[in-house]
DOKOL-816305 format. One record per atom (N, C-alpha, C): residue in three letters; x, y, z. Coordinates in steps of 0.2 Angstrom, whole numbers, plus 5000, padded with zeros to 4 digits. Layout:
! DOKOL-816305
ALAXYZ;...
This chain:
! DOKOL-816305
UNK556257225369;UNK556057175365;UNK556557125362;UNK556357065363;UNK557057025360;UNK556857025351;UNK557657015350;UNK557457005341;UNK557956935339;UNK557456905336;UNK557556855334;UNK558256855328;UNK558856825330;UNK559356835330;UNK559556795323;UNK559856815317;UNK560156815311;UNK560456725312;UNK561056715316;UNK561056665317;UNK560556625317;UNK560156605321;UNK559656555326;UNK559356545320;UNK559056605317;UNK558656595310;UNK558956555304;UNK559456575304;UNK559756535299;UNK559656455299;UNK560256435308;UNK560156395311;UNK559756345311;UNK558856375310;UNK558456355311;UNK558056315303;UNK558056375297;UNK558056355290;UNK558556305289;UNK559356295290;UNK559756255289;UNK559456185292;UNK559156165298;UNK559156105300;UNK558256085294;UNK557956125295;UNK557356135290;UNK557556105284;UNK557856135278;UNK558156105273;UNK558656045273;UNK558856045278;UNK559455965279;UNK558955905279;UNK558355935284;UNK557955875287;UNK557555865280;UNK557355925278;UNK556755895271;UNK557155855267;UNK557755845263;UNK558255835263;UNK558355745260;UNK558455745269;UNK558555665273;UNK557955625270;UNK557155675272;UNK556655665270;UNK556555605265;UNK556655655261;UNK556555655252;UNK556955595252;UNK557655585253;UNK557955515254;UNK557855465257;UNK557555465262;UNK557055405264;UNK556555365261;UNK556155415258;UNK555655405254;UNK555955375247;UNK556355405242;UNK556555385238;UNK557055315238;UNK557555295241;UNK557855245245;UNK557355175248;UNK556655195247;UNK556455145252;UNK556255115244;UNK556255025245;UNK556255005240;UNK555454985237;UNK555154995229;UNK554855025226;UNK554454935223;UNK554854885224;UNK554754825221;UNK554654765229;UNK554354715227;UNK554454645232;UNK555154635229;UNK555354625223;UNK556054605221;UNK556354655224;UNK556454715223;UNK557054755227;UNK557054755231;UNK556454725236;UNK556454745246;UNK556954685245;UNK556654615242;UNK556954555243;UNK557854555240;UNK557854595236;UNK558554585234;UNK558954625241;UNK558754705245;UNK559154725250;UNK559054685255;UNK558754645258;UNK558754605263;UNK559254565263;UNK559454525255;UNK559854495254;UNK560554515256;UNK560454575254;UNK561054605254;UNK561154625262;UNK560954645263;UNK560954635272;UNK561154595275;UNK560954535272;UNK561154445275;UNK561954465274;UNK562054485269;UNK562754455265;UNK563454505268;UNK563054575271;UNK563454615274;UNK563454605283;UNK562754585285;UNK562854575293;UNK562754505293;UNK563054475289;UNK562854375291;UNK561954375293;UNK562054315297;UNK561054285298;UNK561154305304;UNK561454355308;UNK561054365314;UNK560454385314;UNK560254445308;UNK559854475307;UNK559454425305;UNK559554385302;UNK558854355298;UNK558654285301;UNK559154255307;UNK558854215314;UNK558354275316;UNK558254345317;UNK557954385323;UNK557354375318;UNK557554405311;UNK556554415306;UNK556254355308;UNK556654295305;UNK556254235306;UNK555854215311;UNK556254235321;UNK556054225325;UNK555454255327;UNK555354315322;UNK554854375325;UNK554254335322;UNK554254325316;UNK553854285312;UNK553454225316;UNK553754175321;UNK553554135323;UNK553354155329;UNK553754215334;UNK553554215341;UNK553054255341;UNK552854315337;UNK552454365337;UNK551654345335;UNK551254325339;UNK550654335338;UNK549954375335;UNK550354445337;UNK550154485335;UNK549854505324;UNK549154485326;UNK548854475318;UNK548854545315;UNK549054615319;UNK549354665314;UNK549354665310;UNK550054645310;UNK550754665304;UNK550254615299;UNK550254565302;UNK549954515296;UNK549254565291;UNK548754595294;UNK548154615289;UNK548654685286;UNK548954715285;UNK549554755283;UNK549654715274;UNK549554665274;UNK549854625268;UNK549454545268;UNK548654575268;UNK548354515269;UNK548154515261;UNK547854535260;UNK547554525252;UNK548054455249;UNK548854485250;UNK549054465246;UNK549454375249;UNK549354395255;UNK549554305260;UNK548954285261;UNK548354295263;UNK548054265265;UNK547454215259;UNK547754255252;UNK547154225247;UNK547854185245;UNK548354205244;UNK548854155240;UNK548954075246;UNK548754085253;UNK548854045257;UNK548253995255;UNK547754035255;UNK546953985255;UNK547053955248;UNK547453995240;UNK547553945236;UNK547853885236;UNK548253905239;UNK548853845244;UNK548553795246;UNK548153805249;UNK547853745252;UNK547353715250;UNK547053755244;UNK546453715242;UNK546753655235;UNK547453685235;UNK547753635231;UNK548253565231;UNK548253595240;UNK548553535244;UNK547953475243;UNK547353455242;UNK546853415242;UNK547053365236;UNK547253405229;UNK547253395223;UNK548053395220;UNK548553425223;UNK549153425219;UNK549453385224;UNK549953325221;UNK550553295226;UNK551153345228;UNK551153395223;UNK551853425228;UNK551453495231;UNK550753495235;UNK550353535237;UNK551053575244;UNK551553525246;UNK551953535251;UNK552553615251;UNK552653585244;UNK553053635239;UNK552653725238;UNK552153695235;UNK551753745231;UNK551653805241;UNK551553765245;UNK551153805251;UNK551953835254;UNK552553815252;UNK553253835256;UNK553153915251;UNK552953885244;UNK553253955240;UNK552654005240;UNK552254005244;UNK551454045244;UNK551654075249;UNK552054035257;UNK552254065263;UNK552854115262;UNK553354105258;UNK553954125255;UNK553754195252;UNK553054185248;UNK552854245245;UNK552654275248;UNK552054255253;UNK551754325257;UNK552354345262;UNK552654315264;UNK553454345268;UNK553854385266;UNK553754395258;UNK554254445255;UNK553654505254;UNK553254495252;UNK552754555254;UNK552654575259;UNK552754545265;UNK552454585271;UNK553354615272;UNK553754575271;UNK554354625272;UNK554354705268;UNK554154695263;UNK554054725258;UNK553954785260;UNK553354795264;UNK552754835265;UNK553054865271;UNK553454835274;UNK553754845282;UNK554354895280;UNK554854905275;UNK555254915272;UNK554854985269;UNK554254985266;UNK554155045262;UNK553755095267;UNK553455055273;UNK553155085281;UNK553855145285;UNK554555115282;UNK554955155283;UNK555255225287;UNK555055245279;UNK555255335281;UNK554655345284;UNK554055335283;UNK553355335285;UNK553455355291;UNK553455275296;UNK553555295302;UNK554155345305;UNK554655355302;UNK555155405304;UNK555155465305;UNK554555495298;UNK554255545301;UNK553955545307;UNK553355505305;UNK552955485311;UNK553255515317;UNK553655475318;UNK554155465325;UNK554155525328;UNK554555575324;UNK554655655326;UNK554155695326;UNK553655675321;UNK553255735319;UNK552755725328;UNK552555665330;UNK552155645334;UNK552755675341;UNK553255665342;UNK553555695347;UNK553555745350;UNK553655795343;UNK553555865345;UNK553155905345;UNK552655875342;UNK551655895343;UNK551555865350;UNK551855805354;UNK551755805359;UNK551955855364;UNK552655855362;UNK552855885368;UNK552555995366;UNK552356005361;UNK552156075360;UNK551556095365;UNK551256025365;UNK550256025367;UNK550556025374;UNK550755975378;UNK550955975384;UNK551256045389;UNK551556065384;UNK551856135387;UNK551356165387;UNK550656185384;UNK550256195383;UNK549756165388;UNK549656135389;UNK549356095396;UNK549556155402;UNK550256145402;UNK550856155408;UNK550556225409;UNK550456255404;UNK550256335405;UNK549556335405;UNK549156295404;UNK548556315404;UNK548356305414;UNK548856235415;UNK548556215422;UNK548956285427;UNK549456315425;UNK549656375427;UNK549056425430;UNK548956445424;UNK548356495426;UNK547656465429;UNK547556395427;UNK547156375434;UNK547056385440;UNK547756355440;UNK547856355449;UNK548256405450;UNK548156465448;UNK548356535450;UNK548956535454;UNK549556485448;UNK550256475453;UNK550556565451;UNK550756585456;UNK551256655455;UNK551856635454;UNK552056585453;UNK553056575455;UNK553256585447;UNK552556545441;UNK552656555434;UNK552456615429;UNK552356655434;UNK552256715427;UNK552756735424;UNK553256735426;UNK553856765421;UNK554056705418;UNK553656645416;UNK553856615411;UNK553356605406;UNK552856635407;UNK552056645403;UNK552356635397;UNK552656695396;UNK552956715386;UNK553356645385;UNK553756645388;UNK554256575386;UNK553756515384;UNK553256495388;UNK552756435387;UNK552556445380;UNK552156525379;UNK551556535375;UNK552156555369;UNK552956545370;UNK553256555364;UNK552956495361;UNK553456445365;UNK553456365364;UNK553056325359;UNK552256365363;UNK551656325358;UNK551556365352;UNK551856415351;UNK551756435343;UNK551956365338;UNK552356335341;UNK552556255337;UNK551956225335;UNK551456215338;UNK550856195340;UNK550456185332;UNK550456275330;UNK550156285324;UNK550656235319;UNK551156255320;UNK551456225313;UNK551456145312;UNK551656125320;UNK551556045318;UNK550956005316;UNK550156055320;UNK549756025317;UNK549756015309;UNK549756065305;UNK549756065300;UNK550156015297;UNK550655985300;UNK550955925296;UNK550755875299;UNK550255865304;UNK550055815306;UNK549255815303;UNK548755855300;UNK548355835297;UNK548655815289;UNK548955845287;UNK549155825280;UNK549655725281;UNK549755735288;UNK549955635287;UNK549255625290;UNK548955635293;UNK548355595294;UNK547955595287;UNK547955655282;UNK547555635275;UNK547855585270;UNK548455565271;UNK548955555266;UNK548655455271;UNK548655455276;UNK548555405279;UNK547855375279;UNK547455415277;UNK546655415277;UNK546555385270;UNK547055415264;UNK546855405257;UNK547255345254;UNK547555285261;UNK547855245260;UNK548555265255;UNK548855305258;UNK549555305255;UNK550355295259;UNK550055265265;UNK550455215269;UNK550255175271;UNK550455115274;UNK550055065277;UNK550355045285;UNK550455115291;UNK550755115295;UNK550055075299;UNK549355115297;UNK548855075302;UNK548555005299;UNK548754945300;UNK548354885298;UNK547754895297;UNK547254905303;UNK546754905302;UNK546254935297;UNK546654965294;UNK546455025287;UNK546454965281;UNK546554925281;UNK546654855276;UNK546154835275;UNK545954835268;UNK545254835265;UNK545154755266;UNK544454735268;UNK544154665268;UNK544154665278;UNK544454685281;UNK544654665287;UNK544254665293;UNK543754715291;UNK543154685296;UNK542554685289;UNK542654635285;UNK542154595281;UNK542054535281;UNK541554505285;UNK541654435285;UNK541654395281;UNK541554425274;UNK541654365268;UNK542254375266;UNK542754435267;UNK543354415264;UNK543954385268;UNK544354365264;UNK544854315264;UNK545254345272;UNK545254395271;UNK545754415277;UNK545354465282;UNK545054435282;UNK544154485289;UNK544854455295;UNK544754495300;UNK544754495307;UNK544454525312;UNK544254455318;UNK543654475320;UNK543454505327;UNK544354515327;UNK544554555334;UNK544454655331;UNK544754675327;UNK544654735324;UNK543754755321;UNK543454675319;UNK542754675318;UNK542354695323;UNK542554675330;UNK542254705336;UNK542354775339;UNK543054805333;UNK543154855338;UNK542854915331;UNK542654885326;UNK542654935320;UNK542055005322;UNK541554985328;UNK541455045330;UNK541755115332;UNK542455095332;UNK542855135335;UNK543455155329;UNK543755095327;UNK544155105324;UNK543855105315;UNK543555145313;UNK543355175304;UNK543655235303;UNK544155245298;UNK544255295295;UNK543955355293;UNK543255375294;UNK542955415293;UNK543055425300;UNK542655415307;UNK542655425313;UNK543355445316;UNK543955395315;UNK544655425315;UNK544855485314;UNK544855495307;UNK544955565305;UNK544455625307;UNK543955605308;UNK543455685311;UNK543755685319;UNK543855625321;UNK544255635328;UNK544855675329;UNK545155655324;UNK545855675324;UNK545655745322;UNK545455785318;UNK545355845315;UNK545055895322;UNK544655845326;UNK544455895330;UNK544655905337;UNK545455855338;UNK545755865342;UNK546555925341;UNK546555925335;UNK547155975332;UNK546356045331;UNK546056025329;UNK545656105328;UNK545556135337;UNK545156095341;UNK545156115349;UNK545856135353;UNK546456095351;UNK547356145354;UNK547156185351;UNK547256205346;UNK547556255341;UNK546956315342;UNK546456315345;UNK545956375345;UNK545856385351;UNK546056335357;UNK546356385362;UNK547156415363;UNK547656395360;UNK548256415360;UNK548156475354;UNK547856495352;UNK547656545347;UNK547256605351;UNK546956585354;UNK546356615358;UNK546856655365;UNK547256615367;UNK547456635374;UNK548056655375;UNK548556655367;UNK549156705366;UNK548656775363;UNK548156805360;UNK548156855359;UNK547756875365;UNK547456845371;UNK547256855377;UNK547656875382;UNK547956845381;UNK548656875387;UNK549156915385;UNK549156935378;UNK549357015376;UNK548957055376;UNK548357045377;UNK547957105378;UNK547657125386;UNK547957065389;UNK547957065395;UNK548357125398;UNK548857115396;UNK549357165397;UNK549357245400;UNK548657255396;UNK548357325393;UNK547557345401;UNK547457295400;UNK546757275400;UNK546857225406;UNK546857215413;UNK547157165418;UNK546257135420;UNK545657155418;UNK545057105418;UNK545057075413;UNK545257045409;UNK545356995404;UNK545656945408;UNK545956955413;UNK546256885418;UNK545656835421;UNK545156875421;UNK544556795425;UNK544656775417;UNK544256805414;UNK544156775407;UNK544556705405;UNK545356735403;UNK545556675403;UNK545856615407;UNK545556645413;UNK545456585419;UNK545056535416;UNK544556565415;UNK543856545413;UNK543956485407;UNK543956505402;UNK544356475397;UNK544856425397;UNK545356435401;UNK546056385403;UNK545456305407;UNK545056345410;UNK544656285415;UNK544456235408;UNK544256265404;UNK543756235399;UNK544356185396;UNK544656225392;UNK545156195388;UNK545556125392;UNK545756145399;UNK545856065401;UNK545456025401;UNK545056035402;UNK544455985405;UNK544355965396;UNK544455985391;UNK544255955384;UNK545255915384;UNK545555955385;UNK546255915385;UNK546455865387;UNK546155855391;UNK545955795398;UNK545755715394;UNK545255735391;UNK544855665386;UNK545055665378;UNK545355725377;UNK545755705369;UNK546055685370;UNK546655705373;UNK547355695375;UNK547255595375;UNK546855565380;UNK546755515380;UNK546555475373;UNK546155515369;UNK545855495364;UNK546255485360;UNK546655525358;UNK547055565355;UNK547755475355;UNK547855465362;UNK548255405362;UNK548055355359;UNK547555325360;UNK547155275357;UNK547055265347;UNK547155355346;UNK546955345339;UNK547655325334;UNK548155375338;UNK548755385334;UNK549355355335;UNK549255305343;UNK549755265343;UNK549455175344;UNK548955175347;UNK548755115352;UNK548355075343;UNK548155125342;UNK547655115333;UNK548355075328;UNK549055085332;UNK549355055327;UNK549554985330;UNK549354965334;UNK549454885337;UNK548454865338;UNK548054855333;UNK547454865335;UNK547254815339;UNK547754755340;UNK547454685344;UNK547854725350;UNK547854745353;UNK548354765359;UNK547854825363;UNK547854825370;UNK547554875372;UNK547854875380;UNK547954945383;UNK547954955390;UNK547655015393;UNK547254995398;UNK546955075402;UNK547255105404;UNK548155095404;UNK548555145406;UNK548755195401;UNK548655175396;UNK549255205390;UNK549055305389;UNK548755335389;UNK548155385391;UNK548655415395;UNK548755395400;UNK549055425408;UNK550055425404;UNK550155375402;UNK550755345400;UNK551055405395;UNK550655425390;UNK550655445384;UNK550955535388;UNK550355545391;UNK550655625394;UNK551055625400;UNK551255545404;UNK551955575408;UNK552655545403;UNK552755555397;UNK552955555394;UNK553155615391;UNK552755645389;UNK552755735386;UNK552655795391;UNK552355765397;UNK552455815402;UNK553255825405;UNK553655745405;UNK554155765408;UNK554455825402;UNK554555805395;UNK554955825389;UNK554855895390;UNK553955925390;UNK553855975388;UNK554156035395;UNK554156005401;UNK554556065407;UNK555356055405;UNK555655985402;UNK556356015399;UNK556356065396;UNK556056035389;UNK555956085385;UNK555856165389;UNK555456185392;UNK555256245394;UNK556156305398;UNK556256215403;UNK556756255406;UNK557456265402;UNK557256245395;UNK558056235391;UNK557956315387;UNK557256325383;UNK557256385383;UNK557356445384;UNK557156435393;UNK557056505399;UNK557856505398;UNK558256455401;UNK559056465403;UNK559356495395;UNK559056485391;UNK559556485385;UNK559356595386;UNK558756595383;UNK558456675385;UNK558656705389;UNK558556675395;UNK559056725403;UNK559956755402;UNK560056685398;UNK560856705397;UNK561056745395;UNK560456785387;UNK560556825384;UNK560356885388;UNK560156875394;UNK560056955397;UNK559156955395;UNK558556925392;UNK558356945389;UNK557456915394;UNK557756885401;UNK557156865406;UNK557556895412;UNK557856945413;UNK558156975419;UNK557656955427;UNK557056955428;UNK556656925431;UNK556656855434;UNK556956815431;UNK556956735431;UNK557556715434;UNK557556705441;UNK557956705446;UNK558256625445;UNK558556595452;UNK558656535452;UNK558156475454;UNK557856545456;UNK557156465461;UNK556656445455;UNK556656485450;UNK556256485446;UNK556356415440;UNK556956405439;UNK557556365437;UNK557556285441;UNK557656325447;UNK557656255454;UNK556856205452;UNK556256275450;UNK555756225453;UNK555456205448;UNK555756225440;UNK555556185433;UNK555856105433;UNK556456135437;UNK556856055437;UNK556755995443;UNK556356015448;UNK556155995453;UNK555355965446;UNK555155975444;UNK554555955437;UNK554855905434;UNK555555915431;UNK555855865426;UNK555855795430;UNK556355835438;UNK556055765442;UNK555755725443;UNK555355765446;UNK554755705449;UNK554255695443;UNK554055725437;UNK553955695431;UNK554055635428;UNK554955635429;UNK555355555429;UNK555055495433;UNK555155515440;UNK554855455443;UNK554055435441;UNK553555485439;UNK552755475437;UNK552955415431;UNK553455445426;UNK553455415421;UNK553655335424;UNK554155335426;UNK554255245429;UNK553955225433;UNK553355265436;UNK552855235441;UNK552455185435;UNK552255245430;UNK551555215425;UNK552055155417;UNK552755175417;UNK552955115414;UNK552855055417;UNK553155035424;UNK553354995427;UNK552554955429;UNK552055005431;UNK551454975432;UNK551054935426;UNK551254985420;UNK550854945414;UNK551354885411;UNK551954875414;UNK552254815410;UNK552154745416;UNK552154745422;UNK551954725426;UNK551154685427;UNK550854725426;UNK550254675426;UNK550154675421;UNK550154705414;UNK550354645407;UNK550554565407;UNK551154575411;UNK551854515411;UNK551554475417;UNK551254505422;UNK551054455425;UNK550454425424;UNK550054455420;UNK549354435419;UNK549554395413;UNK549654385410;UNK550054325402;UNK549554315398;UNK549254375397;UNK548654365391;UNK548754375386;UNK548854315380;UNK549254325374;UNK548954385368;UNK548654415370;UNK548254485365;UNK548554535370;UNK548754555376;UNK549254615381;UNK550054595379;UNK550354535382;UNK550954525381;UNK551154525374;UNK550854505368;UNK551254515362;UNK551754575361;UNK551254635364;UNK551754705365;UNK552354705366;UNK552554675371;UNK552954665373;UNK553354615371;UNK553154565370;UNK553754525367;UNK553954525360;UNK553454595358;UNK553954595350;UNK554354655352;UNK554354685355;UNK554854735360;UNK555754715364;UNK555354655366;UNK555854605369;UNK556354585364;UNK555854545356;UNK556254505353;UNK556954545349;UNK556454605348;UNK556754625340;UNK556954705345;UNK556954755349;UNK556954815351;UNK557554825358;UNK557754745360;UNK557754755368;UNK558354805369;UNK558754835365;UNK559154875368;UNK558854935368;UNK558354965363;UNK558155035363;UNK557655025372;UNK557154985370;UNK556854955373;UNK556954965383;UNK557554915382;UNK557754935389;UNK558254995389;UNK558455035385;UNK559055075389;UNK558855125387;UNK558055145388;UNK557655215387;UNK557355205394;UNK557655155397;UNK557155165408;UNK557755185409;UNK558355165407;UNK558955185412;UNK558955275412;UNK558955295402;UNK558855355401;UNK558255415405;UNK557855385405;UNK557155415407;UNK557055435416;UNK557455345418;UNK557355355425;UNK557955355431;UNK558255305428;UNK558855315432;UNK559555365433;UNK559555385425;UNK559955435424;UNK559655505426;UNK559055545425;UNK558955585431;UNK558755595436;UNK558655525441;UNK558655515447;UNK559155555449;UNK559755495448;UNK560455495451;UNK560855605449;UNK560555615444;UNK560855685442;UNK560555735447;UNK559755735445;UNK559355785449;UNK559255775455;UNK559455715460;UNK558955715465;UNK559255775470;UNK559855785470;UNK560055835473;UNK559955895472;UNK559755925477;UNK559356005476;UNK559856055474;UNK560656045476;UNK560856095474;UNK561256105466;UNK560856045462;UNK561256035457;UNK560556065452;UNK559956075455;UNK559356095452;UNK559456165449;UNK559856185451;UNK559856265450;UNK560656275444;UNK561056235443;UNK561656245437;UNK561456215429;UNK561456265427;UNK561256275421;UNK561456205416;UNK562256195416;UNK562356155412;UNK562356095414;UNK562356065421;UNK561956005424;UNK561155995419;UNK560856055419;UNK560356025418;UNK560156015412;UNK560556045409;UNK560656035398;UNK560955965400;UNK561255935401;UNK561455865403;UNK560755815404;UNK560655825410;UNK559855785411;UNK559355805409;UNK559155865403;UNK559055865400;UNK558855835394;UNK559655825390;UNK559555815385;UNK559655735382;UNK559655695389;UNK559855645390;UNK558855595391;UNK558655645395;UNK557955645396;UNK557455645389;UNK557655725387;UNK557355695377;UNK557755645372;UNK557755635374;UNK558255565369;UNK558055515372;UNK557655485379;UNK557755435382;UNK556955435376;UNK556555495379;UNK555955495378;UNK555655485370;UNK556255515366;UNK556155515358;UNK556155435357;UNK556655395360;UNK556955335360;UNK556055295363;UNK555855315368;UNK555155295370;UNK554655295365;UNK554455355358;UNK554055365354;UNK554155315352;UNK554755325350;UNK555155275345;UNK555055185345;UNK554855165351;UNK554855095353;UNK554055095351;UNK553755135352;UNK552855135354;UNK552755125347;UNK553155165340;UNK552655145336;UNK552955105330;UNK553755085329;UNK554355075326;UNK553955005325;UNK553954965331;UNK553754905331;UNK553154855326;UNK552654915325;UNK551854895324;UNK551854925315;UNK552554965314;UNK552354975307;UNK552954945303;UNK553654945306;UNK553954915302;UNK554354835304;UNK554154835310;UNK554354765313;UNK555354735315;UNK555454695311;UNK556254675312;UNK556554715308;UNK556254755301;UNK556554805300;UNK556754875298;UNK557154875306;UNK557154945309;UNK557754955307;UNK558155015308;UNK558655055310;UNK558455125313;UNK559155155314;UNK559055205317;UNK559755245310;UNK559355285305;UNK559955305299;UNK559655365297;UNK559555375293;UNK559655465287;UNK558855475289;UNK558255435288;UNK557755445289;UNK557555475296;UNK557755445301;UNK557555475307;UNK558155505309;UNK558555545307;UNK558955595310;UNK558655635307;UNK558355625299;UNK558155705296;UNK557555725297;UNK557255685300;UNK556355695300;UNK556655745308;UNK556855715312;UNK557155765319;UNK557455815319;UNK557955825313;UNK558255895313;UNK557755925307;UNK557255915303;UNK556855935300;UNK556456005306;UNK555855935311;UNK555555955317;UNK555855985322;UNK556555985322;UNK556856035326;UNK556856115323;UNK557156115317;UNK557156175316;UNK556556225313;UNK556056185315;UNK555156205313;UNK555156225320;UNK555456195324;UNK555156215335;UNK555656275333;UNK556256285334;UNK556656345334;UNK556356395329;UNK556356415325;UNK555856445320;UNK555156465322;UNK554856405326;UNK554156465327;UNK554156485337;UNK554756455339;UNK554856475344;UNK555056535345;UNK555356545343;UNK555956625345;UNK555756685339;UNK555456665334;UNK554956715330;UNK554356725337;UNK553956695337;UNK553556695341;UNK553556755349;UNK554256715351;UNK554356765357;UNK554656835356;UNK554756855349;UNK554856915349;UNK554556945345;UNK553756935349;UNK553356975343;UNK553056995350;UNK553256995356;UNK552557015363;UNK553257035369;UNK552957055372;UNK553457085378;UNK553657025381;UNK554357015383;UNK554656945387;UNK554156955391;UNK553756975394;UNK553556965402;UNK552556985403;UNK552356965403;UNK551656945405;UNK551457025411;UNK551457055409;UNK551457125414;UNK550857165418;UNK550257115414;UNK549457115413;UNK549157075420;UNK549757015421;UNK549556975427;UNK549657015434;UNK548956985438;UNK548957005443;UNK549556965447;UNK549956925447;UNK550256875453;UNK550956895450;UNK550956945444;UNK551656965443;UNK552156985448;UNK552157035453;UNK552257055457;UNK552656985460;UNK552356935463;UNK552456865468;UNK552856835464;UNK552956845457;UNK553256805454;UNK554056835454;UNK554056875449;UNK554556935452;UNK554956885459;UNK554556915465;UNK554956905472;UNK554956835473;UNK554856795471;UNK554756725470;UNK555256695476;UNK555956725472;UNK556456695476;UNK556756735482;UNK556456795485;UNK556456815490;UNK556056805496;UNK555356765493;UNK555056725497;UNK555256665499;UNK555456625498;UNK555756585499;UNK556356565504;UNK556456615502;UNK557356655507;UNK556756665514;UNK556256715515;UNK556156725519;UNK555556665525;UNK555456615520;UNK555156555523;UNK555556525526;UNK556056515523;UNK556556495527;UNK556956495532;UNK556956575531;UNK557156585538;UNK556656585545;UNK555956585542;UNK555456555547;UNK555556505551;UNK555656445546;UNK555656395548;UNK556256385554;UNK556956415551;UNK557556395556;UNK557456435561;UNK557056495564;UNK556956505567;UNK556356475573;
């Protein structure tokens, strides 16, 4: 049995504490006033010159997107209509409308500024519940299609998604905290906004309010973390009992069938509510597909960084190199899915020039374009050119390489998808999102490797054990079929 090691544990409380830490100082650090957002800005100017404040301005006028704008309408869109119903009646109506624009601009900054640490969590927290549920996918489609080559990675997978449990729980507590309006990362949640008598009704959100209401929201969201989380609950103590008991194997056939087939339509849902719901004027029929060859690729790293780390220690003696070869043959061609489904949804976008599709993108363009564009070079070019050869499938610290370049390309991808919609030109990359990451990392380590030393490394219950075992001597012997 492995034991979850002195070190690792520390390792893991250590980044836990560092990150809550960061946290707490993002939150406390984000400023509390319009005057003190307005004073750091200033101070911004004054430390990086007006490069930075040509981009706000630019954003300001190129961005179409009415978003960000009902985020801080109350307070622009009635100070705008005072504005102008005084333009009829006052000669310096010219003036009076510059300091109304001037105002709702320091409040919408404002708001984007204290959106902040908000989304920083956001960022990681949504990263790693990505990429937990996915492995969980990974392993449910496993025992579907009755593959042999993965059983001796069963325990590793069903380690992984122990994370599952813990992140949902931080993820229903930001969806309450976001429900009872104490961020304002989703627009749409902006009171008056599909009311047509108020000042700042929108009646693009008005048409979609069948879908996007906060009470509906939130029961979706609740019943898309309660359905993972009860069969990831359901099918780790299943497959230890398996162990014992080898007719429980249809059963959780049976069940894995169920669960993707519900995985399949959340997962999609799931996109629309927690990422797409934050640009509500914007929409794509790819995003669904987009959203999971993004955490599919992550979550087979993820799995193979694991395995290789465990093997090392002596502690999967069964888990040969083909095993290794064909996780990373996943990371692969994962990669290219994922730039098939980027490249198709930025393309008929960009080609189609529909000013509610393109916005996406052009605020990405204005204010983003280096994360923007050097998360494809990370995501596709860089493990093309590392992984395409097969003999490099199989060396360990090759693949920590295109691994780890691959999660980073991919966190940099969350990062663009929601950064944009909640705090606009006023991004960095500082204390807040490192600490929310080393937070969520040492929650994955922590309920990782507790987890896998609570069941036997090996799945010993499965009937297709035995194939897995010989995995890599099968292989050997097709081969030499073949050359013969």
């Amino acid at each position: 049995m492995y034991q979850f090691s002195g070190k690792l544990k520390t390792l893991a409380i250590a980044f836990m504490i560092l990150g809550a830490m960061g946290i707490g100082y993002g939150f406390y650090a984000a400023p509390k006033t319009v005057e003190e957002a307005t004073a750091m800005v200033a101070n911004a100017h004054d430390t990086h010159g007006d490069a930075h404040a040509v981009s706000a301005d630019s954003h300001d006028e190129a961005t179409t997107h009415d978003a960000h704008e009902t985020s801080v309408a109350d307070s622009h869109e009635v100070v705008a209509h005072d504005a102008h119903e005084e333009a009829a009646h006052d000669t310096h109506a010219p003036v009076v409308h510059e300091a109304a624009h001037d105002d709702a601009h320091a409040a919408h900054v404002f708001h984007q500024m204290q959106n902040r640490p908000w989304a920083a969590l956001y960022v990681a927290l949504f990263f790693f519940l990505g990429i937990s549920l996915l492995v969980l996918a990974f392993y449910a489609i496993q025992r579907v299609a009755q593959a042999g080559w993965s059983i001796v990675l069963f325990r590793v997978m069903e380690a992984i998604t122990a994370n599952l449990h813990y992140v949902s729980v931080f993820m229903l507590l930001f969806l309450l905290a976001t429900f009872l309006h104490k961020n304002h990362l989703f627009t749409w949640m902006a009171a008056g906004v599909v009311d047509p008598t108020a000042a700042n009704f929108d009646p693009i959100i008005f048409g979609k309010k069948m879908w996007l209401n906060t009470p509906g929201w939130l029961l979706r969201s609740i019943v898309y973390l309660a359905g993972w989380n009860a069969y990831r609950f359901f099918i780790r103590r299943s497959s230890i009992a398996e162990d014992k008991d080898a007719s429980l194997h249809k059963k959780n056939y049976n069940v894995s069938v169920g669960f993707l087939a519900f995985f399949m339509i959340t997962e999609s849902m799931m996109s629309w509510d927690w990422i797409m719901g934050l640009d509500p004027h914007w929409f794509s029929t790819l995003f669904g597909w987009y959203i999971l060859a993004t955490f599919m690729v992550c979550a087979v790293t993820v799995i193979a960084f694991v395995t290789i780390y465990l093997r090392s220690k002596g502690h999967l003696p069964m888990v040969n190199d083909s095993h290794i070869h064909d996780l990373t043959k996943y990371m692969f061609g994962f990669s290219v899915f994922w730039t098939y489904l980027w490249f198709a949804q930025f393309m008929l976008i960009w080609y189609a020039d529909m000013p509610e599709e393109t916005t996406y993108f052009l605020m990405r363009f204005n204010e983003y374009k280096l994360p923007f564009l050097g998360m494809v070079a990370m995501n596709f070019f860089f493990p093309i050119l590392l992984l395409i050869n097969s003999d490099f499938k199989s060396i360990p610290w090759f693949i920590f390489i295109g691994g780890i370049v691959i999660l980073a390309g991919h966190y940099i991808d969350v990062f663009v998808m929601i950064m944009p919609a909640t705090v606009g030109a006023n991004w960095g990359f500082g204390i807040p999102e490192i600490s929310a990451v080393l937070f969520f990392l040492g929650v994955f380590i922590y309920a990782t490797f507790s987890a896998f030393a609570k069941a036997d490394p090996i799945a010993t219950g499965n009937p297709y054990l035995r194939e897995s075992e010989e995995y890599h001597y099968y292989n050997i012997e097709h081969r030499g079929e073949e050359n013969h």
